[in-house]
C-alpha positions, 0 to 999 in steps of 0.5 A: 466149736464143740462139734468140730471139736469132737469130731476132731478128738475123735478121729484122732482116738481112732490114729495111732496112740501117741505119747503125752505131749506138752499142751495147755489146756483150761477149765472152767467150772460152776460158772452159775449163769443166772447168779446175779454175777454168773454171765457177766464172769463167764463173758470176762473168763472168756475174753481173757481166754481169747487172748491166751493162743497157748491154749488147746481147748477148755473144759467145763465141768458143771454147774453152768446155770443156776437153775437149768431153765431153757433161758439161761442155758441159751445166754451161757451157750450164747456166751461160749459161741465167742469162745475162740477155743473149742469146748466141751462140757458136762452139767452138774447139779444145778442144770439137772435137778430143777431143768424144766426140759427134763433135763433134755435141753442141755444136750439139745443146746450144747450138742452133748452132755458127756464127752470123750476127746483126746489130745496130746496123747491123752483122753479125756472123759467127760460125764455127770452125776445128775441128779436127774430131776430129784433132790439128791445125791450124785447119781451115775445114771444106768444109761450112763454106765453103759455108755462109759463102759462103751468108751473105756473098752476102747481105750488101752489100759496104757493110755494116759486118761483124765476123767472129768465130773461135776461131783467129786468122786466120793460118797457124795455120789451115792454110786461112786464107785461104779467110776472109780472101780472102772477108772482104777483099771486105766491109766488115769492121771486125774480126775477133774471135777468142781461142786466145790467152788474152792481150790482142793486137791485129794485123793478119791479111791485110790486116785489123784483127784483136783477140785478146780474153783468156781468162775464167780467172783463171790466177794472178791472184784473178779471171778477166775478159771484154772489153767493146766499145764501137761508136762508128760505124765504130770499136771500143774494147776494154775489159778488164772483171773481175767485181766491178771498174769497167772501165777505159780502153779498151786498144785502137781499131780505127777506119777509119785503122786499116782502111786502114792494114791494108789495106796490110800484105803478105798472107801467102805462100799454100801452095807446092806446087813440091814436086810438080814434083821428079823421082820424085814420085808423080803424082796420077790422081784426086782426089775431093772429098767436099764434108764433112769426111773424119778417117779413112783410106779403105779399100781392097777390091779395086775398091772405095775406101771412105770416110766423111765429116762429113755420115754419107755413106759412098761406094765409089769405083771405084779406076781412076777414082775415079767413085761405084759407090754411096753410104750414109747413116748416122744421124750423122757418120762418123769410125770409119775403116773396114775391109773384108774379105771382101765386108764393110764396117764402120764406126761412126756419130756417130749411135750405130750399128755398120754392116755393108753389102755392098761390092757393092751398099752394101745394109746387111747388119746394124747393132749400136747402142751407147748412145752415138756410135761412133767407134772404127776397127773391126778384122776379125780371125777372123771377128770385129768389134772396135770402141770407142764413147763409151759406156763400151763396147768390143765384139765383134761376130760379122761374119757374123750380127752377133750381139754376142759380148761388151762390155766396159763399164769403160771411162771414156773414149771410144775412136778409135783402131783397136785391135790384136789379137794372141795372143788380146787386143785392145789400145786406148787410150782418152781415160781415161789407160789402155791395154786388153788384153782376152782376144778369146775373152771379152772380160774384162781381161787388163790395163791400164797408164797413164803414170801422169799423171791428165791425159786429153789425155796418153791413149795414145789417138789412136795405133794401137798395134803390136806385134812380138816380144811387146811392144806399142808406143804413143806419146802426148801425154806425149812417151813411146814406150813398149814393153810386154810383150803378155802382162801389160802390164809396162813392158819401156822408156820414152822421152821421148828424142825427143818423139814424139807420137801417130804409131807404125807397124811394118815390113812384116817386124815387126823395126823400129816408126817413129815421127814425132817433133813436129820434122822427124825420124823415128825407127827403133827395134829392136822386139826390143831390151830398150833403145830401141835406134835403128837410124836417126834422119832429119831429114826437114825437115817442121817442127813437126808433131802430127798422128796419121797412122801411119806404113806400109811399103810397098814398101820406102817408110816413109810418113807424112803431115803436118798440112799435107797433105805425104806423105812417103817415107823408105827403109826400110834407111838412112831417107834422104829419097826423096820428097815430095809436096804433097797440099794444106794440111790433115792427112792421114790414114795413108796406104793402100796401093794397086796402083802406089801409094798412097789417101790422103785429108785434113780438106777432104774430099779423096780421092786416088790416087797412082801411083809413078813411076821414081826 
């Protein structure tokens, strides 16, 4: 029902403007399909939509899975095919962040991921926020910039419009204002969105905002949905449970409303003074790929290497960042690449393996999986280790391509890069456990869990490292935990100080880092039986949950935050040396080049940094 709608909506934006009329429409937000109760209460909201003949069509703003896989995007998809009013809908955070598609089967299932309709006079703009793949804030994504420009110059400035997201449309996503800049130059009456589970009304930059409540029951009996009546230019919002007359409307954004908004204070925009300290890294290039970009460039010796959100994979020439050549690949690329040897290999959304020659970009050989590739490759003896979505880890020989083993046991997807050391390749994936498999036959040596049956508490996203026989992880749970290589046995685990999913080890292999979710970063003896500390920094980046590893480079530990801040600490003491303000989004894990530092982030950037004399 959502084609037609569109269809329909846009034949209409293309009639003559029409004057707001009286309609009703509903909104349906974090229905969490895949929460123990999320289906059940998405099938009651349904049912009692389809009793209701006064309504138009309904919205869904985010948030419809629990953790984006492919089954519970079809179950929620199945749900909304017995919906006898047409949809549209957008994903939030929960779809986007853990999708083992790579965040491409949502659109492919629902038909789109954004909209733009109009009804009654009034348009209606649909648009998420990501994050795209990594644990961060809110992201308007680059490609999604374009395509709201697109719509918004079609659109007089007269014509009444509601702007629909997941998040709201504040400093919780890093770029905001890159919606509300351009929303503050139309008529918008409101801006819908849900994140919040709960009931809110506020204003966002200068604009009326409403956050609608979560579909789920929580501890109540029965979950609900919101109802919105359009009377002119003003909006009544009504809380409806399935089975249960509505009530009274709980909140009115009208034109006083409006204009009182208008004369809020808007929020303060990214600092960047940081960067005019002394002993900052000064920039000498800085790309935009025009796609969103999740994984760290690679770096071989002239050659920078990074893939994007659009399946382009281009190499830059390290002295001036100008393109030297470009590939295309069948999907997304969010498999970090590596390079060596005159090689370069990367995984696709699109399900392939590829290897093509640094030199000219020509592709040397492709291994296909039975499901997207998003795991970060690694090269160790002559041999490509790389995870997929599709139950499968592999070892890919770099010469011929030939495929050397798969193991295909696993119950989740994988998207970290994996460690090899002493004869086993070591990786999470979002299936609770931690592998080590035998690199020679690829057969399980072992596998350890936390012991929480919660996927998203996965020692997944990090890089493990080792040092000494013992591997280090840090996840969600708040855990770092030291393992024995060899068999897996727990040596000691700590939630002491709340790390997340940023690990890193010394240049030496004596001292593994970790950034904690609350300004500081830690050092830890890798040798030690205990957690034993060797120095704790307040660094002062604030709350923070970003999967950036740390590095040493240079005698620097380096690391970057979900704000686009990089961040040097001495590697002896850990005291503060420098900081620098790459842009508002994630980074990822920084890279180290001669003179300096590669780093790109979520909006598509790619930069080179050079050091300067403290």
């Amino acid at each position: 029902m959502m084609h037609r709608m569109i269809v329909l909506f846009v034949a209409l934006l293309l009639a003559p403007r029409l004057q707001a009329a009286e309609f009703r429409f509903a909104v349906l937000s974090d229905t969490h399909v895949g929460n123990p109760t999320g289906a059940e209460d998405l099938r009651r909201s349904v049912d009692d939509l389809n009793h209701q003949r006064d309504v138009g069509f309904v919205i869904l703003s985010g948030d419809i899975t629990e953790f984006g896989s492919d089954r519970e995007l079809e179950e929620a998809h199945a749900i909304l095919e017995s919906l006898r009013h047409p949809y549209v809908i957008i994903p939030g955070n929960h779809d986007t962040k853990w999708s083992e598609s790579g965040c491409t089967s949502f659109a492919r299932i629902f038909g789109a991921d954004r909209f733009v309709v109009q009804h009654g006079g009034i348009v209606f703009v649909g648009l998420h926020q990501g994050p795209v793949m990594r644990m961060a804030d809110g992201h308007f994504a680059p490609e999604d910039i374009l395509w709201l420009d697109s719509v918004l110059t079609t659109i007089p400035g007269s014509t009444p419009l509601v702007f629909v997201s997941h998040y709201p449309l504040d400093p919780g996503i890093d770029n905001w204002y890159e919606a509300t800049d351009r929303l503050r130059q139309h008529k918008t009456l409101v801006i819908l969105h849900g994140h919040g589970h709960r009931n809110r009304a506020s204003v966002q930059d200068g604009i009326p905002a409403v956050m609608v409540r979560s579909n789920l029951r929580g501890r109540d009996d029965l979950g609900g949905y919101t109802i919105v009546d359009v009377r002119g230019d003003s909006l009544l919002f009504t809380e409806k449970r399935p089975g249960n007359p509505a009530g009274a409307p709980w909140h009115v954004v009208g034109p006083e409303d409006r204009a009182r908004a208008r004369e809020h204070d808007l929020e303060p925009r990214p600092d960047f003074s940081v960067n005019d300290r002394p002993g900052t890294p000064r920039e000498i290039w800085n790309i935009h790929c025009g796609a969103t970009v999740t994984t760290p460039p690679a770096l071989l010796d002239d050659l920078v290497i990074v893939g994007d959100a659009l399946g382009r994979v281009r190499a830059l020439d390290l002295e001036s960042g100008e393109l030297r050549w470009e590939y295309r690949a069948d999907g997304p690329v969010h498999s970090a690449p590596a390079a060596v040897r005159g090689r370069i290999v990367f995984g696709s959304a699109g399900g392939t393996v590829y290897c093509l020659s640094a030199r000219s970009g020509q592709k040397i050989w492709t291994v296909t999986a039975r499901g997207p590739v998003l795991g970060a490759p690694r090269i160790a003896g002559g041999m490509v280790y790389i995870g997929a979505s599709d139950g499968a880890f592999r070892a890919i020989d770099l010469e011929s391509g030939a495929l050397r083993w798969e193991y295909t046991h696993l119950e989740g997807f994988v998207e970290s890069r994996p460690l090899v050391a002493d004869s086993l390749v070591i990786f999470g994936a979002w299936d609770s456990y931690l592998y080590a498999l035998e690199t020679a036959t690829g057969n399980l040596r072992w596998k350890w869990s936390n012991g929480s049956p919660a996927i998203g508490l996965s020692p997944a996203a990090c890089w493990p490292v080792t040092a000494d026989g013992t591997v280090f992880v840090v996840a969600p749970d708040r855990f770092m935990t030291a393992l024995q290589l060899a068999t897996g046995r727990e040596i000691w685990r700590s939630p002491r100080y709340q790390v997340r999913e940023a690990i890193g080890i010394s240049a030496d292999n004596r001292t593994v880092f970790a950034r904690t979710m609350q300004d500081t970063v830690i050092a830890v003896r890798a040798a030690a039986d205990t957690m034993a500390v060797e120095w704790l920094t307040d660094a002062g980046f604030g709350y923070d949950f970003a999967a950036c590893m740390l590095i040493e480079d240079q005698g620097e530990v380096l690391f970057g935050t979900k704000n686009g801040l990089l961040l040097a600490l001495d590697r002896a003491d850990g005291h503060l040396l420098w900081q620098r303000k790459v842009g508002v989004t994630a980074l990822a894990t920084p890279v180290p080049a001669p003179g300096g530092l590669l780093v790109s982030d979520l909006d598509g950037k790619v930069v080179r940094l050079k050091r300067v004399s403290r």
